[in-house]
ZAZA-851953 format. One record per residue (C-alpha): residue in one letter; y negated, z negated, x negated. Coordinates in pm, whole numbers, padded with zeros to 5 digits, always signed. Each point is the difference from the previous one (the first is absolute). Last residue first. Layout:
<recs>
aYZX...
</recs>
This chain:
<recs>
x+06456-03523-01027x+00195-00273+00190x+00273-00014+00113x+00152-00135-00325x-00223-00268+00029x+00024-00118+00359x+00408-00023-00037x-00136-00197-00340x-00203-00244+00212x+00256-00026+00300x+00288-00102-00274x-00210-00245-00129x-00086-00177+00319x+00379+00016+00060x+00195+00071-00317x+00361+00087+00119x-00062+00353+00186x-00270+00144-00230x+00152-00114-00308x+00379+00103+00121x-00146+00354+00113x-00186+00015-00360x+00308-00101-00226x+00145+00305+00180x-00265+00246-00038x-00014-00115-00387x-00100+00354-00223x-00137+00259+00254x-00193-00193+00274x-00113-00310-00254x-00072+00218-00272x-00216+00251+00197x-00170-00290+00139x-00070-00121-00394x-00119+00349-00020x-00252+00010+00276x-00152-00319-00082x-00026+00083-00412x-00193+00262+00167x-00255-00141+00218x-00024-00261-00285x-00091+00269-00249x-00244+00190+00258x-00167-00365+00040x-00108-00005-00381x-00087+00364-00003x-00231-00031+00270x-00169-00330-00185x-00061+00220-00303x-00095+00318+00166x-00279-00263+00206x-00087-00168-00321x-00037+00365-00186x-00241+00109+00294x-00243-00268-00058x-00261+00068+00263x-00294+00240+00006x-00303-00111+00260x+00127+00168+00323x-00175+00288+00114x-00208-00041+00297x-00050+00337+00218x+00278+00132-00105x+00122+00379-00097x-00297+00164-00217x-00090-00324-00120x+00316-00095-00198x-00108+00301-00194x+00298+00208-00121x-00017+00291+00210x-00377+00063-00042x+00086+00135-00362x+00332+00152+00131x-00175+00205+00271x-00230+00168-00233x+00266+00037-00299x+00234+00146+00246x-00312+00249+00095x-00087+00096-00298x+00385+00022-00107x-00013+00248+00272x+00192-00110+00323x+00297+00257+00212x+00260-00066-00279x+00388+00108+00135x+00157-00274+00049x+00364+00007-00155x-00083-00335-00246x-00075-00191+00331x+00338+00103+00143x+00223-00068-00288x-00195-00360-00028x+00096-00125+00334x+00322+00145+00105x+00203-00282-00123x-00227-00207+00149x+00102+00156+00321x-00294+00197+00199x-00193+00032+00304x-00267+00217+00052x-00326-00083+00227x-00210+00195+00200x+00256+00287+00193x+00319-00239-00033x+00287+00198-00119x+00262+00043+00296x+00365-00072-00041x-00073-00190-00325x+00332-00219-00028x-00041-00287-00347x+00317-00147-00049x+00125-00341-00192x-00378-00032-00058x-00060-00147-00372x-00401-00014+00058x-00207+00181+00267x-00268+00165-00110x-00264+00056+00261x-00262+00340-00085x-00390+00035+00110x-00158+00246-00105x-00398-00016-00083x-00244+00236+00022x-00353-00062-00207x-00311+00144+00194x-00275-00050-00230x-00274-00291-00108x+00231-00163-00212x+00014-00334+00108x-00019+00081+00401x+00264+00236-00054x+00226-00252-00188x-00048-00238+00304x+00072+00288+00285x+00331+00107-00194x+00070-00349-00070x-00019-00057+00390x+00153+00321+00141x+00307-00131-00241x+00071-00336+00075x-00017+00144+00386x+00247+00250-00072x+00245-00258-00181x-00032-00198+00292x+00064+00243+00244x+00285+00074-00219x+00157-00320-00056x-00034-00145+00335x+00365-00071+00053x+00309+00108+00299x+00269-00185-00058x+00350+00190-00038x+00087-00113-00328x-00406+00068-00102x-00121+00253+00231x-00266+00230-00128x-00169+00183+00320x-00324+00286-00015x+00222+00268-00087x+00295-00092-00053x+00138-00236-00247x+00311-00203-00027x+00066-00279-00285x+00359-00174-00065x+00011-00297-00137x+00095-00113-00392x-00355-00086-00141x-00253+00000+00295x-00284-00070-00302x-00281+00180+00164x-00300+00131-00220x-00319+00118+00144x-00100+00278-00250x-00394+00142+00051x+00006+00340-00151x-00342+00166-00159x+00070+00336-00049x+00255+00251-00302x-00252-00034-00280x+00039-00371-00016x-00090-00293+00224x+00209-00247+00089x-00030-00309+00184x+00288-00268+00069x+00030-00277+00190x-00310-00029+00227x-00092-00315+00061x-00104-00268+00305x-00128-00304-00096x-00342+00020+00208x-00326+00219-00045x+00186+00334-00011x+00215+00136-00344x+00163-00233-00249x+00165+00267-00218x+00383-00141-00052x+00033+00267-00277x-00200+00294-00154x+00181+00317-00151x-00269+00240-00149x+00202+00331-00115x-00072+00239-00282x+00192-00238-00216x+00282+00078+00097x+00204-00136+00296x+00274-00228-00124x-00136-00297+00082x+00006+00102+00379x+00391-00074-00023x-00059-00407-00132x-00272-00071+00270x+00225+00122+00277x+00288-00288-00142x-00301-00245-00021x-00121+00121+00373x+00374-00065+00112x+00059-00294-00147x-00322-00174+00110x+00061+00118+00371x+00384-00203+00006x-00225-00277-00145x-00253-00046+00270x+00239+00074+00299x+00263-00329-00204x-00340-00225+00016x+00057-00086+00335x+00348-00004+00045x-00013-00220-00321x+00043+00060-00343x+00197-00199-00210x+00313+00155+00093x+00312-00292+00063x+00227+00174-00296x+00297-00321+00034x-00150-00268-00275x-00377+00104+00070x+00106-00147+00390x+00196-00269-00155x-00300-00077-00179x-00258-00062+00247x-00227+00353+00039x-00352-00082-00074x-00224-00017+00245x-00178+00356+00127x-00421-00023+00023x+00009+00139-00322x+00172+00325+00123x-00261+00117+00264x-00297-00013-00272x+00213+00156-00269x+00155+00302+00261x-00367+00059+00077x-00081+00091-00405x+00305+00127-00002x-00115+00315+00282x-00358+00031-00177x+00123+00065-00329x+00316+00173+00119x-00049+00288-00289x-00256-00119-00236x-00380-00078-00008x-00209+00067-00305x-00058+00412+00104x-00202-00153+00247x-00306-00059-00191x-00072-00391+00051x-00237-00151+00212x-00303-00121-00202x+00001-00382-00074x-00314-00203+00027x+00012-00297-00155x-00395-00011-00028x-00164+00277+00193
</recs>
């Protein structure tokens, strides 16, 4: 059919694909900061868009350790799976399984697992039922594709944890630091035959084996692009806070107490994010 474009193979996408293409849409609907607010470190992302962007940095920084796998190993990213938006972040297959990575960026809190509980600074998440779930699907998916049983592990990274406590290991998921990422893919033992990796890697990469609808392909180097663009003003943000707090605390009180409207607008900005 005329103008017809094929979904694309899914080695094309990139780590946080999915997650920046979301934090895009939610971000251009945020006005532009006044200038006092740029002036003091106001964040340009809102409390909205802030979820979005925490999630992109921690699927990039994910994205950057499974790189080092070998070339043995398929590593897929931000894998549209379902008939809706949802994705899976990360798919591997290699001679040690088929591993489904849900990446959590809970940089600097503490983490405790047992058994069938992760508690994020005391609050109890749904990061391993999901992760389980995320998995029984590719697992049934992949089968489907291939015509043969293909198991599938589930595993949550969580990135930059200021502790990570495993009292009890979860019986279908496992739970993992980034740090701990790649040393404990490259200790697997292999359980497939390059037949089969080959097998499961060919169906692997269709669009169609995981959604119903692929998406026509999109211009992935516009959406780096444009990420790029608002990580710079996220951090130009953070470090003109940084020199606010650290370099002129006192010409700051004397701002913030003397300058009314003003003073409210930069008390707001170096609050903020």
């Amino acid at each position: 059919m005329s103008g017809y474009a094929a979904p694309a193979p899914l080695t094309e996408r990139f780590a946080a694909q999915s997650v920046i293409e979301e934090l895009l849409a939610v971000q251009s609907g945020v006005p532009p900061r006044s200038l006092p607010r740029r002036l003091f470190g106001a964040s340009p992302l809102s409390d909205a868009s802030w979820p979005w962007y925490r999630g992109a940095l921690g699927e990039i920084a994910v994205g950057r350790i499974l790189a080092g796998l070998g070339p043995e190993w398929l590593v897929l990213h931000a894998v549209p799976v379902g008939s809706g938006w949802a994705d899976i972040d990360h798919v591997l297959v290699g001679p040690a399984g088929v591993f489904t990575v849900n990446t959590k960026n809970h940089a600097g809190q503490s983490i405790w697992v047992a058994g069938q509980t992760l508690m994020v600074s005391g609050n109890k998440l749904r990061h391993l039922y999901n992760s389980s779930r995320e998995a029984a699907r590719a697992s049934n998916l992949l089968s489907t594709a291939t015509g043969a049983p293909v198991d599938v592990t589930g595993v949550v990274v969580i990135v930059e944890p200021r502790r990570l406590t495993i009292r009890e290991k979860p019986s279908q998921v496992i739970v993992l630091s980034d740090r701990q990422l790649l040393g404990f893919l490259r200790r697997r033992r292999a359980v497939l035959s390059t037949e089969q990796v080959d097998r499961i890697t060919t169906a692997a990469v269709k669009a169609r084996t995981w959604h119903t609808k692929p998406a026509r392909p999109g211009d992935a180097d516009e959406l780096i692009r444009n990420f790029a663009a608002l990580r710079r003003l996220v951090d130009q943000a953070r470090r003109r806070r940084i020199a606010w707090v650290m370099g002129v605390p006192a010409l700051s009180l004397l701002v913030l107490v003397a300058a009314g409207p003003l003073g409210a607008a930069i008390q707001h900005a170096l609050m903020n994010r």
